[in-house]
KEVEX-944040 format. One record per residue (C-alpha): residue number from 1; residue in three letters; x, y, z. Coordinates in nm, 3 decimals, m for minus. Layout:
# KEVEX-944040
ATOM:n:res:c1:c2:c3
ATOM:NUM:Ala:X:Y:Z
...
This chain:
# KEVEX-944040
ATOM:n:res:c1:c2:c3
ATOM:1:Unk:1.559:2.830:2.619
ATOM:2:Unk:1.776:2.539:2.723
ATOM:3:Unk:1.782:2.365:2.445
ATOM:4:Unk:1.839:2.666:2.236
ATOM:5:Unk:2.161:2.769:2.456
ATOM:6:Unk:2.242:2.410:2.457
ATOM:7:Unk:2.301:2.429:2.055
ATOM:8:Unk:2.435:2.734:2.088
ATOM:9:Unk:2.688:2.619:2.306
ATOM:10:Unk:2.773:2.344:2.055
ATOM:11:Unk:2.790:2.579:1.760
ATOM:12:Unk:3.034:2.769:1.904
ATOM:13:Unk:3.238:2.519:2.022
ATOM:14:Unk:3.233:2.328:1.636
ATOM:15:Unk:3.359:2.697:1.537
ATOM:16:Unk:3.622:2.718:1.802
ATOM:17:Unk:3.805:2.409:1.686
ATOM:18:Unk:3.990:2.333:1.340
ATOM:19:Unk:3.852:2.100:1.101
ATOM:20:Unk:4.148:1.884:0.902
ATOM:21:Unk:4.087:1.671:0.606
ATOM:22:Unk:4.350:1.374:0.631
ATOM:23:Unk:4.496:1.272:0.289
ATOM:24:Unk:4.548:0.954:0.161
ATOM:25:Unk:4.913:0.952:0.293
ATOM:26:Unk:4.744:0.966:0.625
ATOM:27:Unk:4.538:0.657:0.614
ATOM:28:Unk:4.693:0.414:0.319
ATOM:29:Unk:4.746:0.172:0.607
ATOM:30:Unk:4.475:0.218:0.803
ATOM:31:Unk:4.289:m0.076:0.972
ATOM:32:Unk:3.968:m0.133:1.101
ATOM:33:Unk:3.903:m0.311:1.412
ATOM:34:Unk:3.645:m0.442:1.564
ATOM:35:Unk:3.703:m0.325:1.960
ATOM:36:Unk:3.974:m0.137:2.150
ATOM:37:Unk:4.069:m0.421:2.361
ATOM:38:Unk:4.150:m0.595:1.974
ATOM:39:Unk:4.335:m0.310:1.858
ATOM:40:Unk:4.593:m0.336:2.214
ATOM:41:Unk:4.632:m0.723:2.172
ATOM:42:Unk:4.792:m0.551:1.804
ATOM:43:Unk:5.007:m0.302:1.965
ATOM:44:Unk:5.390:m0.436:2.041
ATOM:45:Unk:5.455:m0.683:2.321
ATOM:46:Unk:5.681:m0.670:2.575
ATOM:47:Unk:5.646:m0.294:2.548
ATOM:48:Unk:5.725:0.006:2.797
ATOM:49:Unk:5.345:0.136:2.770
ATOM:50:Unk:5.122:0.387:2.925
ATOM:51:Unk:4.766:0.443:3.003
ATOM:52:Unk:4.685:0.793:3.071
ATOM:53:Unk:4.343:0.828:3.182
ATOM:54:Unk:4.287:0.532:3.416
ATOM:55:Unk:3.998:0.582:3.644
ATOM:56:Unk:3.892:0.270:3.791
ATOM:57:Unk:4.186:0.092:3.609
ATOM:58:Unk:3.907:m0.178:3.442
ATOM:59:Unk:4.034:m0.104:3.133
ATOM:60:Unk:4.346:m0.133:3.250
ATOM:61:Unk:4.279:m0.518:3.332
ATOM:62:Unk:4.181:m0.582:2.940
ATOM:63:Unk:4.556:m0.389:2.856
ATOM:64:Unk:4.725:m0.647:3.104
ATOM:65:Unk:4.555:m0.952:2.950
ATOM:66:Unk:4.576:m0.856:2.588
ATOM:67:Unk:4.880:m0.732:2.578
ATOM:68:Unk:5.104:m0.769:2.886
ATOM:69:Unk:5.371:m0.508:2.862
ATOM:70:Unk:5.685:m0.526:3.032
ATOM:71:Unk:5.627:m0.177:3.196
ATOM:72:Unk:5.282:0.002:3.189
ATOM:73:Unk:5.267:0.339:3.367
ATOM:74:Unk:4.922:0.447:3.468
ATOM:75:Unk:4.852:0.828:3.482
ATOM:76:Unk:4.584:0.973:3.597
ATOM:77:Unk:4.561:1.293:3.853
ATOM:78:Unk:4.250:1.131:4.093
ATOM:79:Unk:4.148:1.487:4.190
ATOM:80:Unk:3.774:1.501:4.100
ATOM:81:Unk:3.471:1.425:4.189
ATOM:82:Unk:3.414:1.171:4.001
ATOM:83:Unk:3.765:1.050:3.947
ATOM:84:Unk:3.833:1.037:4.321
ATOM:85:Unk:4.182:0.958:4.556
ATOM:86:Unk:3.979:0.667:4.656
ATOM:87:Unk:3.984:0.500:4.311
ATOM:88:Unk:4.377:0.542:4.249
ATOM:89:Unk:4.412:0.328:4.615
ATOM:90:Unk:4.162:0.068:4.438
ATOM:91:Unk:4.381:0.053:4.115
ATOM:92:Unk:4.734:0.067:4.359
ATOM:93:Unk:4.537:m0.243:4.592
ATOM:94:Unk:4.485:m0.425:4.263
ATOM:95:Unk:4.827:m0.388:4.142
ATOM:96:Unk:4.985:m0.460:4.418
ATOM:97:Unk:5.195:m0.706:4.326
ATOM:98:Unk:5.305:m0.571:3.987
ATOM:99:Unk:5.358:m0.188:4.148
ATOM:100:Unk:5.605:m0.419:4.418
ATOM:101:Unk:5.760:m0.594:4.066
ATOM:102:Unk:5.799:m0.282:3.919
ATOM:103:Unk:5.660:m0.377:3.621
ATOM:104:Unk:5.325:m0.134:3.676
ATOM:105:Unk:5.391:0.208:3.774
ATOM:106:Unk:5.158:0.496:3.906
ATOM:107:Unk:5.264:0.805:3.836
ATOM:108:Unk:4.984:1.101:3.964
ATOM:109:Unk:4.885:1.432:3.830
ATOM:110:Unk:4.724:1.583:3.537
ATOM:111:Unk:4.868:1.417:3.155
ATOM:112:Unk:5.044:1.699:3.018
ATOM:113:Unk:5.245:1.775:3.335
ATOM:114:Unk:5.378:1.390:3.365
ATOM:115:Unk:5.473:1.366:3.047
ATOM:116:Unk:5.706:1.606:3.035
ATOM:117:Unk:5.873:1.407:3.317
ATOM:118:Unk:5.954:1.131:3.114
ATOM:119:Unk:6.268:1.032:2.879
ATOM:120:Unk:6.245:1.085:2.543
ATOM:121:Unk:6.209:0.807:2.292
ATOM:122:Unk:6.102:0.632:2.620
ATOM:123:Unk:5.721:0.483:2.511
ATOM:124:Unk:5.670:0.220:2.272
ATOM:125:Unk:5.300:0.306:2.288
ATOM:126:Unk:5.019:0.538:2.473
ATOM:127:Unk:4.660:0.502:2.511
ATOM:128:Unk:4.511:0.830:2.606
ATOM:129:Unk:4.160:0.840:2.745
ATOM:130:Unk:4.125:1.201:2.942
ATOM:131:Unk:3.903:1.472:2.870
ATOM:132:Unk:3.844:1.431:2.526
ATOM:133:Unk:3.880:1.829:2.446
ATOM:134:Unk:4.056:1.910:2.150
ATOM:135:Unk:4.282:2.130:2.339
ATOM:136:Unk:4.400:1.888:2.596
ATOM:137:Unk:4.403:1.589:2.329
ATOM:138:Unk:4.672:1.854:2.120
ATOM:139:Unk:4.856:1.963:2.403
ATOM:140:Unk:4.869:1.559:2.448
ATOM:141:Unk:4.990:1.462:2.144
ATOM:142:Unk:5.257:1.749:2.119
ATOM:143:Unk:5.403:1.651:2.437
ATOM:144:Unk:5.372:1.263:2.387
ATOM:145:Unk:5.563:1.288:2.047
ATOM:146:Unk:5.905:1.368:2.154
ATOM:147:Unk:5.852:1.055:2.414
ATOM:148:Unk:5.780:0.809:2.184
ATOM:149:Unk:6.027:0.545:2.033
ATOM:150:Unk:6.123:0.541:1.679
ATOM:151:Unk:5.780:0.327:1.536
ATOM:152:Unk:5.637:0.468:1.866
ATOM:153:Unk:5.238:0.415:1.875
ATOM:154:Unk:5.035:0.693:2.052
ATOM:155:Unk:4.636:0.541:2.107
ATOM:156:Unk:4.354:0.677:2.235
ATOM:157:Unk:3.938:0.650:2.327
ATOM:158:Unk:3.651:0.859:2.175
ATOM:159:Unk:3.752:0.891:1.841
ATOM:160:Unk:3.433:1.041:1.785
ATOM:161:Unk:3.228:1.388:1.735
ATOM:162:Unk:3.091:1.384:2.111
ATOM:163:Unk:2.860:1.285:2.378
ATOM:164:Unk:2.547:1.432:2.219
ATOM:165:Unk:2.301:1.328:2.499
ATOM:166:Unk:2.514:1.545:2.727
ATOM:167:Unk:2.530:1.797:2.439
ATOM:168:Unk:2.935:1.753:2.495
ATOM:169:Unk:3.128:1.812:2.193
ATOM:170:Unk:3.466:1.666:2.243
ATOM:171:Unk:3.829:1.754:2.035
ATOM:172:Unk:4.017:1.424:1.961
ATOM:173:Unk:3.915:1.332:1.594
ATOM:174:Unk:4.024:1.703:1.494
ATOM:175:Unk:4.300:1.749:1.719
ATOM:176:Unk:4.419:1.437:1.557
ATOM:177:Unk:4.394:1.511:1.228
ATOM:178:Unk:4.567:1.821:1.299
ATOM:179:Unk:4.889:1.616:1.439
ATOM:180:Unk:4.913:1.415:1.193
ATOM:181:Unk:4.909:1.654:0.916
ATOM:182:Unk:5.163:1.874:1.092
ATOM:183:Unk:5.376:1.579:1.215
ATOM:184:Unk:5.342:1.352:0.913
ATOM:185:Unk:5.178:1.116:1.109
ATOM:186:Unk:4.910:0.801:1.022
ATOM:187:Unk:4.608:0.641:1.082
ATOM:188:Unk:4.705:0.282:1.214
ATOM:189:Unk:4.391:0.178:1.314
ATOM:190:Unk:4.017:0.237:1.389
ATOM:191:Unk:3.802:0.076:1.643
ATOM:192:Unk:3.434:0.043:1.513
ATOM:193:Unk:3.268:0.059:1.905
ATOM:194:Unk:2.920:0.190:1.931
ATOM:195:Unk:2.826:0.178:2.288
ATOM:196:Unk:3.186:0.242:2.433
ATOM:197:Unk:3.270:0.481:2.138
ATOM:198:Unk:3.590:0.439:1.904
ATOM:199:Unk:3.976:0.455:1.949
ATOM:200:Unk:4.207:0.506:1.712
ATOM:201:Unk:4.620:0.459:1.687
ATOM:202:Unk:4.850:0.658:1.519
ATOM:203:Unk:5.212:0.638:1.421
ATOM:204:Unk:5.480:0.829:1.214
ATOM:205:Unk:5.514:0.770:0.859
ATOM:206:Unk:5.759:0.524:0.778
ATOM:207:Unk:5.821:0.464:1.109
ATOM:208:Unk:6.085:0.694:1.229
């Protein structure tokens, strides 16, 4: 009977959620690459950045070696329990020194709500790396948008259908697809990832 509710459950959440076909105008300069920690080194340098999503920050460490932006806010809310308070004092302990530089920034609470406290045309990139749903990963992108520079590059983590041993079916390839249909966005690049599952970047077509 579990496993029967189980696919149940993931039925109706495929049906819940749109299903976008990118066109070629979408992807004509797509890129593979190999690993997300690749695809960063690509992303512009000396760049006001942000990670959103940063639990134990050790991603966060492959960002600051690859690609060393001149500001990189981390946002994450540090509310759960699994994401605890404790972990946002290990990440502040371990930026110490660039929080005091102000060259790394914490900013707390949930994605959607901190972006709208931000400039627009403020970001020259995002990686996002939350809950994966498709309707947080839209409600991400729509707010993101209007922050981004002109060229702006909005990444993000599990570019993929779900976590099928968990029977989790998560959002962010349709929500997406979805964007950048509506917004006349396109497929930068793809990470290829297995074990740590894909990422993806997007940016506006030509570049404005």
């Amino acid at each position: 009977m579990c496993a029967e509710q189980n696919k149940a459950d993931r039925v109706h959440e495929w049906k819940r959620i749109p299903h976008p076909d990118l066109e070629e105008r979408h992807v004509a300069n797509a890129r593979l690459v190999a690993t997300r920690g690749q695809m960063i080194g690509l992303l512009p340098r000396d760049a006001v950045a942000a990670e959103i999503g940063v639990s134990r920050g050790k991603f966060t460490a492959e960002i600051m070696a690859a690609n060393r932006p001149r500001k990189l806010h981390l946002v994450d809310v540090w509310a759960s329990e699994r994401y605890t308070d404790e972990l946002r004092q290990r990440v502040e302990r371990t930026y110490a020194a660039e929080i005091a530089a102000n060259s790394v920034a914490v900013n707390l609470g949930l994605s959607i709500e901190v972006g709208r406290t931000f400039p627009d045309a403020y970001f020259d990139w995002i990686y996002i790396d939350t809950d994966h749903s498709y309707p947080t990963t839209r409600d991400e992108l729509a707010v993101y948008e209007s922050k981004m520079k002109p060229g702006g590059i909005i990444a993000g983590h599990d570019y993929v259908m779900g976590n099928w041993r968990g029977s989790l079916k998560f959002g962010v390839i349709e929500a997406v697809h979805e964007f950048c249909i509506a917004r006349s966005w396109e497929l930068l690049y793809v990470t290829t990832e297995q074990t740590t599952n894909a990422s993806f970047a997007i940016r506006k077509i030509g570049g404005a």
